[in-house]
C-alpha positions in Angstrom: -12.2 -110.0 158.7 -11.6 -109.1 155.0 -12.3 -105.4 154.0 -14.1 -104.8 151.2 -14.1 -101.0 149.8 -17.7 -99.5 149.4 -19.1 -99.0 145.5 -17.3 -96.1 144.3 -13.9 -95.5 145.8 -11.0 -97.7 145.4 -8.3 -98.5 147.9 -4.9 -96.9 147.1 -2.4 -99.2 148.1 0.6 -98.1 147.2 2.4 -95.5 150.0 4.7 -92.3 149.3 7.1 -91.3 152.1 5.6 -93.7 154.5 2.2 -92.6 154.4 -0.5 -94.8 155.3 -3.0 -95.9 152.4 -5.6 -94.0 151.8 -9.5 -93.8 150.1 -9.8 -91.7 146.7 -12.9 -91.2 145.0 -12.8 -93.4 141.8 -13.3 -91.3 138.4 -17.0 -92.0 136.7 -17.0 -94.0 133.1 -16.7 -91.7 130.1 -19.5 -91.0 128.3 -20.4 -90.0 125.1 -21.7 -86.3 124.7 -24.4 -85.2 121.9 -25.4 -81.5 120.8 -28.2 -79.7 121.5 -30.9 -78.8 119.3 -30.6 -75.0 118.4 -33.3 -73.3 121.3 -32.1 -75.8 123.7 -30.4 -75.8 126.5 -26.9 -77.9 127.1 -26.6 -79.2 130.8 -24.5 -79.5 134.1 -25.1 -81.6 136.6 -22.2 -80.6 139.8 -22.7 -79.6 143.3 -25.8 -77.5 144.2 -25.5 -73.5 145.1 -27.9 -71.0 146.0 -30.0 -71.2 143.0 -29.1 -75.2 142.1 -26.9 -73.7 139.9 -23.6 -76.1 139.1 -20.6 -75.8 140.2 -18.2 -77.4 137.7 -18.0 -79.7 134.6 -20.4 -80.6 132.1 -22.9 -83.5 132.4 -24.2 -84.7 129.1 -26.9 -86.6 131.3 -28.9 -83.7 130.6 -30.2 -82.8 134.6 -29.6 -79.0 134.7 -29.0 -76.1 132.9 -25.9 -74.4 133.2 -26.4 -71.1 135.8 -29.9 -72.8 137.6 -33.0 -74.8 137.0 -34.9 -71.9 135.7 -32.4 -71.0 133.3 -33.8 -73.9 131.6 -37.5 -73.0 130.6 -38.8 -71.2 127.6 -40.6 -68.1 129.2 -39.7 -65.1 130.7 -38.4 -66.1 134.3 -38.1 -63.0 137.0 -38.0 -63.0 140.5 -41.4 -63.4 142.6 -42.8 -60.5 144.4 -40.8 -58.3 141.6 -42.7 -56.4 138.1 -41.5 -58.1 135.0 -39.1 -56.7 132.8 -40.2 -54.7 129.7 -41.6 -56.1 127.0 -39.4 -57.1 124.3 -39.4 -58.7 120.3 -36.8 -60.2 121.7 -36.3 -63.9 120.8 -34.0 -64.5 124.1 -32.4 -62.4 126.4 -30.5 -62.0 129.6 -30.1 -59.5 132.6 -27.3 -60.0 135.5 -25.6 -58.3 137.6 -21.6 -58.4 136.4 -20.5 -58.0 140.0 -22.1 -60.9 141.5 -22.8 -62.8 138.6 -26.7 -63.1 139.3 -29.1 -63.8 136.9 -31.7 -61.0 137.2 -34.1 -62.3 134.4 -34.1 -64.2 131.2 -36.1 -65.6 128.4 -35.2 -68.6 126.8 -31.7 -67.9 128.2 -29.6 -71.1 126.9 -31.6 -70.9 123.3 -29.0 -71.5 120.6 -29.5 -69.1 117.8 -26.8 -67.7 115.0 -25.1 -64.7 116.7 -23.7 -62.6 113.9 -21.2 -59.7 115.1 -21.3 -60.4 118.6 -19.3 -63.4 118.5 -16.4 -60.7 118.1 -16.1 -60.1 121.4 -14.6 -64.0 121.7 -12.8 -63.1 119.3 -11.0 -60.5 121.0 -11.3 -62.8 124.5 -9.4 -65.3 122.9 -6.5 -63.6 121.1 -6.0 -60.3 122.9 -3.5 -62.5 125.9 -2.3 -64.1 122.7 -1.1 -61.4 120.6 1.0 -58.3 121.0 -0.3 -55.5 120.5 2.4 -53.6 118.5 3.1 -56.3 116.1 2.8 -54.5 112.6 0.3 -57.0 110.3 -0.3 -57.1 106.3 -3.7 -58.2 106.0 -4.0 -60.7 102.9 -5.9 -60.3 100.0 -8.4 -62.6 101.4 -8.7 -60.5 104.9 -8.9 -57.4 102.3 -12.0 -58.8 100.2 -13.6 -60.6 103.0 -17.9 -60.0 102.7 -20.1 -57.8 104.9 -19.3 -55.1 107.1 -15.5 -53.9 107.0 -13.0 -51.0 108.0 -11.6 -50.8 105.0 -7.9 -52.6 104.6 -5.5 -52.4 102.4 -2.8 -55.6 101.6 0.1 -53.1 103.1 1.5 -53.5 107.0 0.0 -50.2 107.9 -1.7 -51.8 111.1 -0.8 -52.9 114.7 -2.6 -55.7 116.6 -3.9 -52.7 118.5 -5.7 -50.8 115.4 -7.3 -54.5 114.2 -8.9 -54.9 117.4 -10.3 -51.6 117.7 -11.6 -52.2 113.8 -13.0 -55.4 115.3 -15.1 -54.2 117.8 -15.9 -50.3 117.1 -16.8 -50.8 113.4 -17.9 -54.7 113.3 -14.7 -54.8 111.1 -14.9 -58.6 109.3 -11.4 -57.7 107.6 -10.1 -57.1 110.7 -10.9 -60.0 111.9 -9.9 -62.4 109.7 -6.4 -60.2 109.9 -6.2 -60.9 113.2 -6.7 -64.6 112.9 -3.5 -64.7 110.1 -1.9 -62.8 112.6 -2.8 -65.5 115.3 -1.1 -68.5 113.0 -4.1 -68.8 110.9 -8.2 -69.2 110.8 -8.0 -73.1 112.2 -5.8 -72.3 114.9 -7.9 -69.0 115.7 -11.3 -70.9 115.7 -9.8 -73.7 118.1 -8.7 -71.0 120.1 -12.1 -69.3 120.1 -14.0 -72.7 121.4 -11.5 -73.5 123.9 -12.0 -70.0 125.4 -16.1 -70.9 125.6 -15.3 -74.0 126.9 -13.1 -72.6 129.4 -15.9 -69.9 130.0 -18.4 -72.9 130.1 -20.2 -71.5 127.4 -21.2 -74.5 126.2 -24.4 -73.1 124.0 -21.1 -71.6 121.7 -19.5 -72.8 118.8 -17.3 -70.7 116.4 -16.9 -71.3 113.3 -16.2 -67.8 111.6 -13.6 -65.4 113.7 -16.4 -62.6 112.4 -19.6 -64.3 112.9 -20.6 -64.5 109.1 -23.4 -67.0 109.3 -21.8 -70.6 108.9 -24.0 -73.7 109.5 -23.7 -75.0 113.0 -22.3 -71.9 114.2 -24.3 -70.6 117.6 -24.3 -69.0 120.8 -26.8 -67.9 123.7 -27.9 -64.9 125.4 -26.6 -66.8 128.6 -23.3 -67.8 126.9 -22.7 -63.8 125.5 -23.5 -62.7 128.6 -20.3 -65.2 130.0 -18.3 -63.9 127.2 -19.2 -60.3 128.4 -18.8 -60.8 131.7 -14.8 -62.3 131.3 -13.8 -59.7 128.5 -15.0 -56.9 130.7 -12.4 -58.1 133.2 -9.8 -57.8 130.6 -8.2 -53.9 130.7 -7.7 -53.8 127.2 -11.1 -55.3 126.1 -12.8 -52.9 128.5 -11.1 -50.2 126.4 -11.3 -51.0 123.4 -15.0 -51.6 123.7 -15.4 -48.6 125.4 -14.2 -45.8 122.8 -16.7 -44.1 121.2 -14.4 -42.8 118.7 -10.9 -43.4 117.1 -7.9 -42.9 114.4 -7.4 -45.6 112.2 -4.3 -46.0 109.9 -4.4 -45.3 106.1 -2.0 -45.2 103.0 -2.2 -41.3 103.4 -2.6 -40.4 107.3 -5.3 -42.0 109.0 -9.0 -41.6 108.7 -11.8 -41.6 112.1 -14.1 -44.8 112.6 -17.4 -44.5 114.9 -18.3 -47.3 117.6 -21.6 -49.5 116.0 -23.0 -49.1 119.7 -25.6 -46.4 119.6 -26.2 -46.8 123.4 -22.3 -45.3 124.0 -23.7 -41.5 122.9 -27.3 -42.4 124.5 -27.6 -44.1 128.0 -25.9 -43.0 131.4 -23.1 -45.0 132.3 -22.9 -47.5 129.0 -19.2 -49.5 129.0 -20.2 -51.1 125.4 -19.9 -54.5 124.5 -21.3 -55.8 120.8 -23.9 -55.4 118.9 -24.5 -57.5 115.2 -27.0 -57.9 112.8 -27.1 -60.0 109.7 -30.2 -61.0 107.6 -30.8 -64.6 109.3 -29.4 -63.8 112.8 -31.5 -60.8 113.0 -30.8 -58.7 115.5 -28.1 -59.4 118.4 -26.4 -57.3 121.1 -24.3 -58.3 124.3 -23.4 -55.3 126.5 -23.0 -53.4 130.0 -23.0 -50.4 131.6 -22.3 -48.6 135.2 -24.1 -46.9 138.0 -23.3 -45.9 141.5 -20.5 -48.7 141.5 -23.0 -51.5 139.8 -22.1 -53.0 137.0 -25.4 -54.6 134.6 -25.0 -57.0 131.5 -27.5 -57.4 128.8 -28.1 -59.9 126.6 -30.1 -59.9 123.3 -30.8 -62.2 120.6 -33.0 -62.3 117.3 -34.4 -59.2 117.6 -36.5 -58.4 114.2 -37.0 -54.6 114.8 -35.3 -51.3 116.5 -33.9 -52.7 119.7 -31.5 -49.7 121.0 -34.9 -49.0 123.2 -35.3 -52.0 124.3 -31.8 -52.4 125.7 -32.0 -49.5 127.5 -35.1 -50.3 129.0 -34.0 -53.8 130.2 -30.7 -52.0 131.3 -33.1 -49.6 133.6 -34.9 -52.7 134.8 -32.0 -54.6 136.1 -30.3 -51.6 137.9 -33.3 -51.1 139.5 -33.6 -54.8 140.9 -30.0 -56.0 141.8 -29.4 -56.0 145.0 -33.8 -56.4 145.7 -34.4 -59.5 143.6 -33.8 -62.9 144.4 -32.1 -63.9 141.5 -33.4 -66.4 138.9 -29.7 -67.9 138.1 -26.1 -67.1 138.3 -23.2 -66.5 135.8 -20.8 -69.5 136.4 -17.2 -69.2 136.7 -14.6 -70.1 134.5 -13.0 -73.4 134.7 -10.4 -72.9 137.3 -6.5 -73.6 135.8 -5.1 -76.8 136.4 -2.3 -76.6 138.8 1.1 -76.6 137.1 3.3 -79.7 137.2 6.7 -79.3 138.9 9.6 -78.9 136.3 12.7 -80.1 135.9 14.3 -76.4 136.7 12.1 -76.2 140.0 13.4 -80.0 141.0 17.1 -79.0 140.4 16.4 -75.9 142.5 15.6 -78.1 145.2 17.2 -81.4 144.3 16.8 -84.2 147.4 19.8 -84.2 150.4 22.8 -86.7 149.5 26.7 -87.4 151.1 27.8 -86.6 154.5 25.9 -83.6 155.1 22.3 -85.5 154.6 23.7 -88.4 157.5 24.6 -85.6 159.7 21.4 -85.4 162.4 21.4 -82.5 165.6 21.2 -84.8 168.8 18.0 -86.0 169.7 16.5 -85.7 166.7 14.0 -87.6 165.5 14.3 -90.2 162.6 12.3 -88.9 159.8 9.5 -91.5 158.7 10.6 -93.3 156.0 14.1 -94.1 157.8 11.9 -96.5 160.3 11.4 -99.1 157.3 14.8 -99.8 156.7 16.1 -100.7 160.7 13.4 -103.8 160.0 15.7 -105.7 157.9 18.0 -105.7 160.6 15.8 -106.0 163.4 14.4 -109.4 161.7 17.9 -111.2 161.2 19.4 -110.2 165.2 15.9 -111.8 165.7 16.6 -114.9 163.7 20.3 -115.3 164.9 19.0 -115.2 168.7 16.8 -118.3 167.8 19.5 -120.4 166.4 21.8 -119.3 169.0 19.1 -120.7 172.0 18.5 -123.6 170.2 22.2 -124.6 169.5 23.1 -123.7 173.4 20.2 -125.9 173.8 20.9 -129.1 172.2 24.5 -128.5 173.4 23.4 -128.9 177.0 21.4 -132.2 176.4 24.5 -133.9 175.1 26.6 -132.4 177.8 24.0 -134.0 180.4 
């Protein structure tokens, strides 16, 4: 009876070392992928958790929102049976738990809006593995004069990699930034590298298209997405540090002058780590950041907030200390897309290059004879086989004539 594979899997037919054919899954047809409105959510559609979150890549089918179902909706979503976090102005916003990744509460969590300075903090996640941090940089004239808020360079190689970061994320510096994208191999190569991150992050409600967050048409993020960003840059020592200091020495013709942290919440709430916080006239409002309590880590989120929001922060920061580890969460904080398993190279295969000579035909008694040895005695078999035939037939037909 002929076999027929079921829909979906193909048959491998071809064998390595001897091994018996086996059933792979057959990859799905490609398929083309469109962009999301600004306040809507992009999708994944993978294998079900806890909170019907996804597990892995994107689906442009559009069934589910990255991090859970409810991740999805508009509102204000919080966990039955639990009070609902303070009131906010508040466009969108996000409360998790850093150490588990859980989703605490949201509004409008995957909305796309523009997210000003706190797309610095991919920034940094992108280029601080990539770049040393004692290299000596000379910002160009066009880092020097860049618009908006700035720490004040001058076109002379006064500054590590080090100081530029700090200038990055303590004073929102956009000179520093775009010094640190020259220093990086220059502004296309930095925003590709900046995307790929958010990809990597599945922060797919992110595109960069400034290394400062300037406003830029079709630039955007999420509150879910920052809180991703937050989440992976807080696992990095050096972001954690840098985001941390309150204070710091920055280099000058003459000496070197102080520069303040932006993030008012560093001299005002118990336990704040940092991250971001930005502002520009049509972003509004925007903030990503965490702090720590009795070994709990909490991340807030932020995004088009038109008034005072320091209070705000703290008061959603309050919120979600007091429900992790009470609330069933609404959503999760999804991983990063795992690393694809390195291909062998050619140094590894010389290491361990394949027996030959005498010493490879030399076997201990009794051993066995490894797999793929077994295919070769059939040649051999098959002709002794053959040759016995003729030889009955010829004795054979020699006997009838000798009768």
């Amino acid at each position: 009876m002929k076999h027929v594979a079921p829909a979906g899997v193909l048959l491998a037919t071809v064998t390595f070392l001897g091994a018996p054919a086996q059933a792979v899954q057959a990859a799905p047809p490609a398929q083309s992928v469109q962009a999301a409105p600004p306040g809507q959510a992009r999708t994944v559609q993978a294998a079900p958790s806890a909170y019907g979150a996804p597990a892995g890549a994107w689906d442009p089918s559009g069934r589910e929102p990255v991090g859970g179902v409810r991740l999805g909706e508009r509102g204000i979503v919080f966990p039955t049976g639990m009070k609902a976090p303070p009131k906010t102005s508040a466009k969108s916003y996000v409360i998790a738990d850093a150490d588990t990744g859980e989703v605490l509460a949201a509004k409008n969590a995957h909305g796309r809006y523009l997210p000003a300075s706190t797309l610095k903090a991919l920034t940094a996640l992108a280029l601080i593995p990539k770049l040393d941090k004692a290299k000596k940089v000379r910002p160009s004239r066009n880092a020097v004069n860049v618009e908006g808020s700035a720490v004040g360079l001058v076109p002379k190689p006064l500054y590590t990699v080090e100081d530029l970061f700090k200038a990055l994320l303590l004073v929102s510096g956009n000179d520093a930034a775009v010094a640190l994208a020259e220093a990086n191999g220059g502004l296309d190569r930095t925003l590709a590298d900046m995307n790929a991150e958010a990809r990597r992050l599945q922060a797919f409600d992110t595109v960069a298209k400034t290394p400062n967050g300037l406003d830029k048409p079709g630039q955007s993020s999420s509150a879910y997405d920052l809180a991703l960003i937050a989440r992976a840059g807080l696992a990095n020592p050096d972001f954690r540090r840098y985001v941390s200091l309150k204070t710091d020495k920055f280099p000058a013709p003459k000496g070197y002058y102080e520069i303040g942290n932006h993030n008012k919440l560093l001299w005002r709430y118990k336990g704040m780590i940092g991250v971001k916080n930005g502002w520009t006239s049509k972003a509004l409002a925007s903030f990503v950041g965490a702090a720590k309590r009795n070994g709990h880590t909490v991340i807030v989120t932020i995004m088009r907030h038109d008034g005072y929001m320091w209070e705000d922060i703290a008061d959603l920061l309050d919120w979600g200390f007091a429900a992790r580890g009470r609330a069933v969460p609404v959503g999760r904080l999804v991983e990063p897309v795992p690393e694809p398993a390195p291909l062998p190279t050619a140094q590894a295969q010389a290491a361990n290059p394949p027996a030959q000579g005498p010493a490879a035909a030399q076997e201990p008694a009794g051993a066995a004879r490894p797999a793929e040895d077994s295919g070769s005695a059939l040649p051999y078999a098959a002709a002794a086989a053959v040759l016995a035939l003729l030889g009955g037939a010829a004795w054979l037909v020699y006997g009838r004539r000798r009768s």
